[in-house]
N, C-alpha and C positions, 0 to 999 in steps of 0.2 A: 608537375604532375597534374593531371586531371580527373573529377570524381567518375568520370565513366571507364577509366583506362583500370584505375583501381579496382572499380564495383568489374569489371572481366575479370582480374585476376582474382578477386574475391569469388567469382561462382566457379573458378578453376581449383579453388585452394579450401573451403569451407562449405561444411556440410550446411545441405539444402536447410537442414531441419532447424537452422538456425536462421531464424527470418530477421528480415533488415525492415526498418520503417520509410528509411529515407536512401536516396542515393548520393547524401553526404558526411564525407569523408573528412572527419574533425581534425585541426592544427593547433587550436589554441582556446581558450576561453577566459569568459575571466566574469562573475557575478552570472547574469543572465544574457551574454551574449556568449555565442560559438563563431569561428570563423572554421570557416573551411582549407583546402589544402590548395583550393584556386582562390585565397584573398575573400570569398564570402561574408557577408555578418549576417547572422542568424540570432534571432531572440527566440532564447529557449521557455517556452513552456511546457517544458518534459521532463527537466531537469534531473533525467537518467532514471525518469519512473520513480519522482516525489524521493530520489536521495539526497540530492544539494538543495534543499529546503535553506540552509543558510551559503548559498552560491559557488559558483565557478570560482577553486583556488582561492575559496576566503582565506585573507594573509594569518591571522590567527591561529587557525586550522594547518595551512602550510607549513608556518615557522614552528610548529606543535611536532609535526610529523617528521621536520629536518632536525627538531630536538634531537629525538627518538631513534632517527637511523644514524646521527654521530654518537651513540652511547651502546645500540642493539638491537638487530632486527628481528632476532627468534630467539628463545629459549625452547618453547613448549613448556606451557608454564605449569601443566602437570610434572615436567622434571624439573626444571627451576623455574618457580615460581617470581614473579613480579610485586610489587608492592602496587603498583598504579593500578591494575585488574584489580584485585584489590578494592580500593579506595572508589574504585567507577562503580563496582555489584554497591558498596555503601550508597553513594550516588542513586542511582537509581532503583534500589530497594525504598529510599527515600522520597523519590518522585512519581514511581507508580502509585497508582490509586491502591487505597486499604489503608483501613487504621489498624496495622496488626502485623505483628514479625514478620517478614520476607529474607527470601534470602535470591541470589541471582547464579546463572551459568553463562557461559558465553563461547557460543559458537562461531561459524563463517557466514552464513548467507538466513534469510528470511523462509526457504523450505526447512532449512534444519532446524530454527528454532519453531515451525511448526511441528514438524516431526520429535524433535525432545517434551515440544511441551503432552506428545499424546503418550509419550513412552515415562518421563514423570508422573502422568496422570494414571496413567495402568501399575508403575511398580505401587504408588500410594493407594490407593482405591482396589488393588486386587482385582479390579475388572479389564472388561478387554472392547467393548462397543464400544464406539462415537459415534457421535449423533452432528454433522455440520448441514451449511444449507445449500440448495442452489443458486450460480448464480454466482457464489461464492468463490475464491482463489487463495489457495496454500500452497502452492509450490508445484515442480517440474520432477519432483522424487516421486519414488511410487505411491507414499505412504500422502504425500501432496498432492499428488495425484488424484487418488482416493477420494479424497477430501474434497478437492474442486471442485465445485457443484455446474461444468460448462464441461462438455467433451472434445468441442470441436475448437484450436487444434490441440487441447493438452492431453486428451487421452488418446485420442486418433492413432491405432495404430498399435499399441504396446500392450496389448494383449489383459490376461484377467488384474483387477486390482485388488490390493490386499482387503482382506474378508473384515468384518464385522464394523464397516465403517457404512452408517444410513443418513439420504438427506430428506430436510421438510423443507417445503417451498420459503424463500423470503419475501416477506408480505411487500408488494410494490402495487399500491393501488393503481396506481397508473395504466396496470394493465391486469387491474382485477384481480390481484389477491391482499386478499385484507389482514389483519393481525388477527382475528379471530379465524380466520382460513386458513393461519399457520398455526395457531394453536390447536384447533381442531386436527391439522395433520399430525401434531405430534401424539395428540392424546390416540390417534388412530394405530399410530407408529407403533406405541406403547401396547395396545391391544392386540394388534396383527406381527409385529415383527418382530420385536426386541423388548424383554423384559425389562423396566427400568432399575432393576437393580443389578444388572449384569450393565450396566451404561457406567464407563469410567469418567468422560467429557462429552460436553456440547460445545464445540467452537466455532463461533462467528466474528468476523468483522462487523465493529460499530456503523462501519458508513464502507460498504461494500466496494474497491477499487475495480478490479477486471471487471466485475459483476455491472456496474452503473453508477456508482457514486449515490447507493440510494442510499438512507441512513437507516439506522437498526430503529424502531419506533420503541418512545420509552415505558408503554405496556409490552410490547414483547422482550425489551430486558426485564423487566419487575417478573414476567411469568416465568423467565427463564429461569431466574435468581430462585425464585417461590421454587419450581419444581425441583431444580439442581437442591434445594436443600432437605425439600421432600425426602428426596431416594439419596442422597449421599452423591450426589453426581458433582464432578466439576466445570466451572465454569472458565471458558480460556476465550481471552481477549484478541485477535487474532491483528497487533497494531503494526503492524511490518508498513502498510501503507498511509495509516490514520496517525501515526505518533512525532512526535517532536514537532510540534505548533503546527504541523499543516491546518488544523481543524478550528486555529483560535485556544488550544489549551495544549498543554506537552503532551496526555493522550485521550483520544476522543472517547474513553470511558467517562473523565474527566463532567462529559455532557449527563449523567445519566446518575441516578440517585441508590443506583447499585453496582458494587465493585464486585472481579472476575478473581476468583482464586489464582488464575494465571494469565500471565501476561507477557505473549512473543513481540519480538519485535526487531528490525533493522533496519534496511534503507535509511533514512536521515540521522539514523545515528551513529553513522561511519563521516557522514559529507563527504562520502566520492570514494572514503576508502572499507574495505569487507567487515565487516562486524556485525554480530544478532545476539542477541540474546534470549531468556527466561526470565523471568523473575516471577517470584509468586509466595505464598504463603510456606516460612519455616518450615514446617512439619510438614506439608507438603513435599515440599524440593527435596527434601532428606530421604524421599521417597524411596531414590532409587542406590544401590549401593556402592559403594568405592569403586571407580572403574568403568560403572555401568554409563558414565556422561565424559563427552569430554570430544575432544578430535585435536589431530595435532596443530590445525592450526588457529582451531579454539581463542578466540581472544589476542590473536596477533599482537605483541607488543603495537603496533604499527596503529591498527586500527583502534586501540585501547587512548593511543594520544590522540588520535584524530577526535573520539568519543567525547575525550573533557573539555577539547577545545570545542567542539558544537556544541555542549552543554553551557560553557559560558557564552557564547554565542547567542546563545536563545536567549540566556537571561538578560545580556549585559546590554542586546540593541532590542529588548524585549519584542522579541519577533509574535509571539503568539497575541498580543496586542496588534501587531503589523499584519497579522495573518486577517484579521478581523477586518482590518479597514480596508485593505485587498480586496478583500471577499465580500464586502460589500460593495465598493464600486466597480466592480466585474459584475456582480446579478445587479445590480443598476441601470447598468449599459446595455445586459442581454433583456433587460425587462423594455427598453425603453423599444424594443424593437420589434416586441409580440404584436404591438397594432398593426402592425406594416409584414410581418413573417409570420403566418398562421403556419408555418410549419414547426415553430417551436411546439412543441409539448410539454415540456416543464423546462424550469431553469432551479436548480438547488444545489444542495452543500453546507455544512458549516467552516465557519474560517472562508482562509484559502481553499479549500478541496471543493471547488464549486465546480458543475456539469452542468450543459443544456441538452436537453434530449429534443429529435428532429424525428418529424410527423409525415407521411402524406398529407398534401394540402388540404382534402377534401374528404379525410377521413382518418382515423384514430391507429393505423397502421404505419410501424415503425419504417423509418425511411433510408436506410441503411447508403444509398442514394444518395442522397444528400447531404447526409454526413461527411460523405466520402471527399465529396466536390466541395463543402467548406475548406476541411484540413485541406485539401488538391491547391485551392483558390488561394489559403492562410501560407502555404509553400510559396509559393508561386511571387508570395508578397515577402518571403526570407523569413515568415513566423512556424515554429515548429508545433504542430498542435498532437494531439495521442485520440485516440479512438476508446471506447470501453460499452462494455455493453453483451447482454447476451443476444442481442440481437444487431449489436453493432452500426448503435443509431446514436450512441452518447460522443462530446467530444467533452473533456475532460481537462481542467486547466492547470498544470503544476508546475507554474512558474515557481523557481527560486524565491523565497520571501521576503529576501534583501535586494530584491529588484529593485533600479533606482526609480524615481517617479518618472522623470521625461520616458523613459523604456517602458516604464510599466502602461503608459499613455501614449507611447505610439501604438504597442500592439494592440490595446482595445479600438486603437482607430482602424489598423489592420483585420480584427476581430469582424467589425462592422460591415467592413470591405470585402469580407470575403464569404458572410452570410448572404449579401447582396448580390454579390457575383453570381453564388451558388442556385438563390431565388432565380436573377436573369437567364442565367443558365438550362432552368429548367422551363423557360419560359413563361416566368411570371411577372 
């Protein structure tokens, strides 16, 4: 077979609205390489949108999950329950941030546990407004939708979205707006649109993925925390792309000297297989009543082994350590390059979840341009790179964290190579 016979039959057979990144066609993997279906090797730095943070078919992970399906692959653990579901809400009631009871639910994908954590937050709270920002990414549901603080392409298209959901800007100085220009917006918000006692949550991601990789600044968590406690409002961590050491700690609230009443979360905590969760303050979660949470496929046995085995994972090859030293010789190598590339505009991140954002040479507008033609150039050299940004000038690194070092050190060679290209390219 070959990737372009397939990619035909793929625009014969799957809707448009589901977009491809690449027109490669995966056979096999294994850590942070991909091969393709014509014998290809690809070093993945996308690693399925920051989910195998601990790699391609970690054996751990594997042997965990072939446990699991010689014993049972579904109950619906609303009918019969599991004791492992169980024991992982223990698990991670104990490794979210908060000194104070929690309790956990667990659903299929990172939209739903956005969407549970606003519908917990509404049965508890008796209100019905959220307040998230631009810029910002909660899911492909309506209610995630809603929420996305970017239109083009997640709203485009699908008509009104569900009511009483408002955004304030996220302060990204880089292009002028300050933490005082988002707090100002909110206290404006307060005054013109939405009472804040009718406000059930405010959810943000700590370090914004689809949006830019910018980080949440830790005056604008402290203001949030201050006013969420002001009005009775809740605080929801939005970790689906920040959690399980990408950041240098298991979740990137971890960074900040204020914890979120709730806390979503999935991608890296499945490693390749479906699993999300909640988790948040007791009395909280109890929020909403028997019945009212749940889905059938909820906690899949399946994904529930996947879950402990990347829980021991992180600890056991203490990856959020590994995340750190990653992440610092990746903005190492991108810094070393600002003298020579005035089209960098920043290079940041904490941990591993580092981005360089890309400039016109000659002036302070985003170059969406040349972003394009690095990823193009980083293809072209068998490195997979991802794009992010509201303006779609960021390129975004989520290699695997157990990448071996030679791999992890060819592709910053490839890195180099193909911001250069991208430079010559444009004729510089």
């Amino acid at each position: 077979m070959l990737n372009k016979d397939v990619s035909v039959r793929r625009d014969g057979a799957i809707a448009r609205g589901v977009g491809m990144m690449t027109q490669i066609f995966a056979d096999r993997a294994k850590n942070a390489e991909i091969w393709d279906i014509e014998g290809n090797r690809f070093i993945d730095f996308a690693a399925g949108i920051a989910v195998v943070n601990t790699g391609h078919c970690h054996p751990k992970i594997v042997a965990a999950v072939k446990a699991q399906i010689d014993r049972f692959t579904h109950t619906c653990h609303q009918v019969v329950p599991y004791e492992n579901y169980i024991r992982l809400a223990e698990r991670l009631n104990a490794l979210v941030p908060g000194d104070f009871a929690k309790k956990t639910i667990f659903v299929t994908t990172g939209a739903e546990a956005a969407e549970n954590a606003v519908k917990i937050a509404r049965a508890a709270t008796g209100r019905s407004a959220v307040i998230a920002f631009s810029g910002g990414f909660h899911g492909r549901t309506f209610m995630g939708m809603a929420l996305t603080g970017k239109v083009v392409p997640y709203k485009k298209g699908f008509g009104a979205m569900p009511g009483d959901v408002f955004h304030a800007p996220f302060p990204i100085p880089l292009h002028g707006v300050t933490v005082e220009d988002s707090i100002a917006a909110l206290d404006k918000l307060f005054k013109a649109d939405v009472d804040p006692e009718r406000v059930a949550a405010i959810m943000l991601e700590p370090v914004q993925g689809e949006g830019g990789f910018y980080e949440a600044p830790k005056e604008l968590m402290r203001y949030l925390r201050k006013i969420c406690d002001e009005h009775g409002i809740l605080l929801v961590a939005d970790e689906v792309q920040t959690g399980f050491a990408r950041t240098g700690k298991m979740f990137a609230m971890e960074h900040h000297d204020v914890v979120p009443d709730l806390t979503a979360m999935a991608k890296g905590l499945g490693g390749g297989f479906p699993i999300a969760a909640v988790t948040g303050r007791a009395d909280i979660m109890d929020g909403a009543t028997p019945g009212g949470l749940g889905g059938t496929y909820g906690g899949t046995p399946i994904g529930i082994a996947a879950a402990h085995a990347v829980l021991d994972v992180i600890e056991d090859e203490k990856l959020c350590e590994r995340a750190n030293v990653l992440g610092s010789r990746l903005r190492q190598r991108l810094e070393s390059l600002r003298e020579d590339v005035p089209e960098i505009a920043d290079i940041r991140g904490p941990g591993f979840m580092t981005a360089v954002e890309f400039k016109l040479r000659d002036s302070a507008a985003p170059s969406p341009d040349f972003t394009n033609a690095v990823k193009a150039h980083a293809l072209q050299r068998n490195l997979i790179l991802l794009t992010c940004g509201i303006h779609s000038n960021v390129i975004r690194f989520l290699s695997p964290i157990t990448i071996e070092d030679d791999t992890f050190s060819e592709a910053l060679e490839i890195i180099e190579a193909s911001i250069r290209a991208a430079q010559a390219g444009a004729g510089h």
